[in-house]
N, C-alpha and C positions, 0 to 999 in steps of 0.2 A: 772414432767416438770423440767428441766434445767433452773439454775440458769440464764443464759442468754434468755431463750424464756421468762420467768417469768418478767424478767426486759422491754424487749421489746412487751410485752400485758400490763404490764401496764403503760409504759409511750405512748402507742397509746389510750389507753381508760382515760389519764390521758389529754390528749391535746383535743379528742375529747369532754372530761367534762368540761373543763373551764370554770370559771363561763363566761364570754363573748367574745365574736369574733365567733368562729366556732358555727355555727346552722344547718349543716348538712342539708337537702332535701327541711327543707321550705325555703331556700331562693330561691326555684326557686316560693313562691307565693309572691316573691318583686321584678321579673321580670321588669314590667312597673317601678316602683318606682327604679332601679340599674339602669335602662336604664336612667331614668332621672337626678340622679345623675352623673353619667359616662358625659353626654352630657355636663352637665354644668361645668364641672373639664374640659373638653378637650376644652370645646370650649374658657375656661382663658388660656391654657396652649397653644393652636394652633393658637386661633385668636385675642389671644388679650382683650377678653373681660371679664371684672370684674364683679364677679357676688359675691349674698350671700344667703343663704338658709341654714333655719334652721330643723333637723331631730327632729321630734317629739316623743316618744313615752314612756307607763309605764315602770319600771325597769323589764330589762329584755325580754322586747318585741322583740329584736333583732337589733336594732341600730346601735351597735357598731360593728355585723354582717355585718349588710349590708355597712357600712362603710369601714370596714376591705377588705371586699370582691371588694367594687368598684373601690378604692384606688391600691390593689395590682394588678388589672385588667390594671386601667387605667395607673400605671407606668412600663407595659408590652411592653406598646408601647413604641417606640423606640422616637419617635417625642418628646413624653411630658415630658421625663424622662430627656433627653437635653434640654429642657427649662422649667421646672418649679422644683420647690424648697417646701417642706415642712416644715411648723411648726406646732410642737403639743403642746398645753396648755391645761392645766385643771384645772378650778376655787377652786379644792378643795387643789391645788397645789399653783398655782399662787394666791395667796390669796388679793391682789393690784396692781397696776400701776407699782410699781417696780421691783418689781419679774418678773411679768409678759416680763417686758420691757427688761429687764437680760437674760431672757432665748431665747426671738425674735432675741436679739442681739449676740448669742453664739449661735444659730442654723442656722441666715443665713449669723454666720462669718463677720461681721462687724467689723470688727477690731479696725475702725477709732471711731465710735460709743462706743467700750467697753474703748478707749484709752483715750477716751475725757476727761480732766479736769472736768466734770462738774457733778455737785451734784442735782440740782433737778431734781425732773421728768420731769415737763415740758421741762427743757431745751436737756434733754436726749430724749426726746418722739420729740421733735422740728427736733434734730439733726437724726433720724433714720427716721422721713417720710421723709426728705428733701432726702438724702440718697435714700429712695425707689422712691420718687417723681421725684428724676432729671433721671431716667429714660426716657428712651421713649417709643414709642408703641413696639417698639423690645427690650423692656428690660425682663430679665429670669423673669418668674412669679411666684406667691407664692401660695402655698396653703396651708391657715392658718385653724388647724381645733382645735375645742375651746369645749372640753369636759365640762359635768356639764359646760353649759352656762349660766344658772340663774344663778350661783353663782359668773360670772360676773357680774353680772348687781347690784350686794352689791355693789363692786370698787366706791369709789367717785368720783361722776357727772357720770361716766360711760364712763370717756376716753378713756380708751382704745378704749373700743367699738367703740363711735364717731368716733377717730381717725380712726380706720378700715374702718369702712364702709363710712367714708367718702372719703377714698380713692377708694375704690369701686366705689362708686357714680361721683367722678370727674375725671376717667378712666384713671389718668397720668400713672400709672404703674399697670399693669395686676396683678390683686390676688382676689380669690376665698374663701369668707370666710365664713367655713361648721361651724355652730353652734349644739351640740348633748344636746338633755336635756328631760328629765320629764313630765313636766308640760306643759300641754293643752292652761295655759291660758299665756303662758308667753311672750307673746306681751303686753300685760298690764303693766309688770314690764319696759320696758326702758321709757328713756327719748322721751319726745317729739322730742327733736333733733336728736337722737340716731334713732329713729321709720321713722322718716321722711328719713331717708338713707337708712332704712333697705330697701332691694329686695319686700319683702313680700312672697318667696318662700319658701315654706313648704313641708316638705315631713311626711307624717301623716306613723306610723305603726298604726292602730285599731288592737285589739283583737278578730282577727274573725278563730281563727284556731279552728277545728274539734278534737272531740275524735281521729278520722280516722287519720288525719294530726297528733295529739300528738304520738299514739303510734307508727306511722311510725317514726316521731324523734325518740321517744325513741329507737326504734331498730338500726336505724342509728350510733346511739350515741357510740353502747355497740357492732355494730357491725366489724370487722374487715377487712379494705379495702387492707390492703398491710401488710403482715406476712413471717416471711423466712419456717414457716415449714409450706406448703402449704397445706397437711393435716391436721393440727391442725386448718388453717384458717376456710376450708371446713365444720369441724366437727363443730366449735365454734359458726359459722353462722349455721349452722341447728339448732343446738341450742335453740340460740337468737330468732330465728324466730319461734320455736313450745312455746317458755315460752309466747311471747307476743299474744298468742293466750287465755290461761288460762288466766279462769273467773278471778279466785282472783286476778289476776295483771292489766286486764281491769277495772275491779270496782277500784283500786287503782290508777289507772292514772285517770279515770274517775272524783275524787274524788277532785285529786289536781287538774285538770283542772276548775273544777266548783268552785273551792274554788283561783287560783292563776292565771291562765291562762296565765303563764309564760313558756320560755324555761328552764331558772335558775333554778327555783322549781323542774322543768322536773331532769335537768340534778343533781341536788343537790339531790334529790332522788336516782338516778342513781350511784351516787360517790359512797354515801353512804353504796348502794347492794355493791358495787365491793368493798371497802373495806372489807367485809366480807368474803371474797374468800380465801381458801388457795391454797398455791404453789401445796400441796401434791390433791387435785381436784378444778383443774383451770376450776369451771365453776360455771354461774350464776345461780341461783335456783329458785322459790317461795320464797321459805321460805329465802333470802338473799332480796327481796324483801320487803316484810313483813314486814322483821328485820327492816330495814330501814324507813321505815313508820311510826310504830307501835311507836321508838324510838325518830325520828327526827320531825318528823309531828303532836305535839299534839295538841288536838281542841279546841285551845288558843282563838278560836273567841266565842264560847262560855260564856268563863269566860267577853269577852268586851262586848259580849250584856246584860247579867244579871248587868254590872258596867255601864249601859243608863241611863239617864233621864226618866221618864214619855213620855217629849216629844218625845228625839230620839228614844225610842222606839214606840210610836206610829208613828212616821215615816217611820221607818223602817218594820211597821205591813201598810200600806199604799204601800211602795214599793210591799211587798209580792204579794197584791192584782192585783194591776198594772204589776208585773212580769207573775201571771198566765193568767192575760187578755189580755196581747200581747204576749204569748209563748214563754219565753225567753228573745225576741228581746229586744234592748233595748230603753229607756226611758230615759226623764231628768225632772230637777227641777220643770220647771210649769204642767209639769204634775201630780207628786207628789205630788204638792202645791195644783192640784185643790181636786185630790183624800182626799186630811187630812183634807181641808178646809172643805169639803161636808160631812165628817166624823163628824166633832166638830161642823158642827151650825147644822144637823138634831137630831144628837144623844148626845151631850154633851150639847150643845144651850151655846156655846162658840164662840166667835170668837179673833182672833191671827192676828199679823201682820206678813208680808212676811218677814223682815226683819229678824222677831225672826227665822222665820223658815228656812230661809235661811243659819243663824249658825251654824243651829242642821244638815242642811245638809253637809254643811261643815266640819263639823268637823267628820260625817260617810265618807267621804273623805279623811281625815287624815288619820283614823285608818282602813282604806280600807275595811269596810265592802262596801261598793260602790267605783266603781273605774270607772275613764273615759275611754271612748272610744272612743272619736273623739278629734275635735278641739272647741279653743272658740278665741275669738281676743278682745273681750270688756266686759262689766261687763252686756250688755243687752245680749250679744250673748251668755255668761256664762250658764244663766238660760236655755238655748235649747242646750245643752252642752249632747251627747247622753253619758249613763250611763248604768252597771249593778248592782245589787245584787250581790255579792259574795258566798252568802250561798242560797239553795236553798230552797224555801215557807216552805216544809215541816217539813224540819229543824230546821225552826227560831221559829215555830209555837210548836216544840217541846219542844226547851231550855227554849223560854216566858212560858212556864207551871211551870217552876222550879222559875220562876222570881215574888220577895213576894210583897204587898200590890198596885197591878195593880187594876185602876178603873174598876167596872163592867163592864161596858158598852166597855172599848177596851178591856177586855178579851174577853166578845161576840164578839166584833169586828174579834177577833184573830181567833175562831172558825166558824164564819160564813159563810155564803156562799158571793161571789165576790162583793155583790153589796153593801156598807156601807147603 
């Protein structure tokens, strides 16, 4: 292959990898949710109206995806592009009120604002709403979109924030403010006054994609949509498409899906084969495959469940039960709560507080052996908070065999049949 075909396959499989933005075939199962986005970007941008909504979902769910994609949609249009203005922040960037307030002031060009005599925040933050506020209903709108948005909500009091959405809320000047973050529960984290502005509009990604759906990305990802030697494209896509057939590379997607259930992981497996590739045979393999796997992917959850508590581990042997009794699907905390409970007062003639055990599940949350999968809005909604397992029953049931000085009775537990 020629030094120029070699350059352009891999900067097309180098854009399609990126760890975020491009997701390739499944954003068309965020249809309903782009359309909802789209609607409320256009309708601050065309009619005026100030809205807020915040996009939900684990690292790597697709976010920044579906974000990327509604965004370059919606300033296609002709309408919204003449009236509305973007700002991007990101909490792990803009780290306070003044930063923050620097970069709002040098992207929508405020001149009068950067030129100001004036040294504190407040009297800077005073002088840029006034500025956006003496607008009227026909004034250009903005659409502020606020990456890593928990890590606003560190900022002290959470000005900014207030400030935003209280302009949202008092409708003087049209802006649209998209919050992207992580965490399920993070309507807990603002202020009371900060909460009571917020929209309450949510847009949830869940973790519900298919083996079926993963290996299509993956083919997507590795495949070639636009090549100048049209024969090489031809050949490279047949390919792609007989390797993602073989066992060995199904059981390996199979593997990180049940263990990551991310695009990221997908595609960071994916990087990984094609850096294995040479110039002299430009093609993907098994065994480049493998390589990648074998190397980048060790089964580092292992070594965190053997480093558990007693307790987290008998929690975690609770989950397993609860995973094979509803097939997968998922679960949350009071259901786990009642399965451990009913474990320790027939078989141990123990009893625990929820509080304790509430910790020990939090903290398999930390270290992602349980990851969420929906929404929670308060600390009672938290506990029905739906959840999976990471690692599957037979697994965990395997590594606990390696794990030293476990009570009788939850080893039996570990080996028995579903019902404590």
């Amino acid at each position: 292959m020629s030094p120029d075909l070699w350059k352009e396959l891999n900067t097309a499989l180098q854009y399609q990898l990126k760890p975020n933005g491009y997701s390739g075939h499944l954003l068309s199962h965020f249809d309903a949710k782009k359309t909802h986005l789209e609607d409320i970007i256009k309708r601050t941008a065309l009619m005026s109206e100030s809205n807020s909504v915040l996009i939900i979902g684990s690292s790597g769910s697709g976010k920044a995806a579906l974000l990327e994609c509604v965004v370059e949609k919606v300033f296609q249009d002709r309408a919204v592009c003449d009236n509305m203005l973007q700002v991007s922040l990101d909490g792990m960037i803009h780290i306070d009120g003044n930063t923050a307030l620097q970069d709002i002031t040098r992207q929508l060009k405020l001149q009068e604002v950067e030129d100001a005599p004036l040294r504190s925040f407040s009297e800077k933050l005073r002088l840029l709403l006034d500025t956006l506020k003496s607008g009227t209903k026909k004034s250009k709108s903005v659409l502020f979109i606020l990456n890593q948005f928990d890590l606003f909500c560190k900022h002290k009091n959470q000005n900014l924030l207030y400030n935003l959405f209280d302009i949202v809320q008092s409708q003087q000047t049209p802006i649209c403010v998209v919050g992207v973050c992580c965490q399920p529960d993070i309507l807990q984290k603002l202020e009371n006054r900060v909460n009571s502005r917020f929209s309450h509009q949510k847009i949830l990604l869940c973790e519900s994609i298919t083996l079926e759906d993963y290996i299509e990305s993956a083919k997507h990802f590795v495949s070639l949509h636009n090549f100048e030697d049209a024969k090489f494209l031809k050949r490279w896509n047949s390919e792609i498409a007989c390797l993602f057939i073989e066992s060995e590379v199904k059981d390996i997607l199979e593997w990180l899906l049940n263990r990551q259930r991310t695009l990221r992981a997908l595609k960071n497996l994916l990087t990984y084969a094609v850096l294995n590739m040479k110039r002299s045979q430009p093609k993907l393999t098994v065994e480049d495959i493998q390589t990648a796997y074998k190397k980048y992917f060790p089964d580092y959850k292992s070594e965190l469940i053997l480093g558990l508590s007693v307790l987290d581990v008998s929690l975690v042997v609770a989950m397993t039960h609860i995973t094979e009794i509803y097939d997968g699907e998922p679960f949350n905390f009071e259901i786990v709560f009642s399965e451990l409970d009913k474990f320790l007062r027939n078989r141990m003639k123990w009893t625990i507080e929820k509080a304790v055990v509430r910790k020990s599940f939090e903290r398999l949350l930390r270290i992602e052996l349980v990851k969420s999968c929906g929404d929670s809005t308060s600390c009672e909604l938290r506990n029905y908070m739906p959840v999976r397992l990471m690692i599957r029953p037979y697994e965990i049931k395997k590594i606990l065999g390696k794990y030293q000085n476990l009570p009788g009775e939850l080893k039996n537990w570990i080996e028995s049949s579903l019902n404590p």
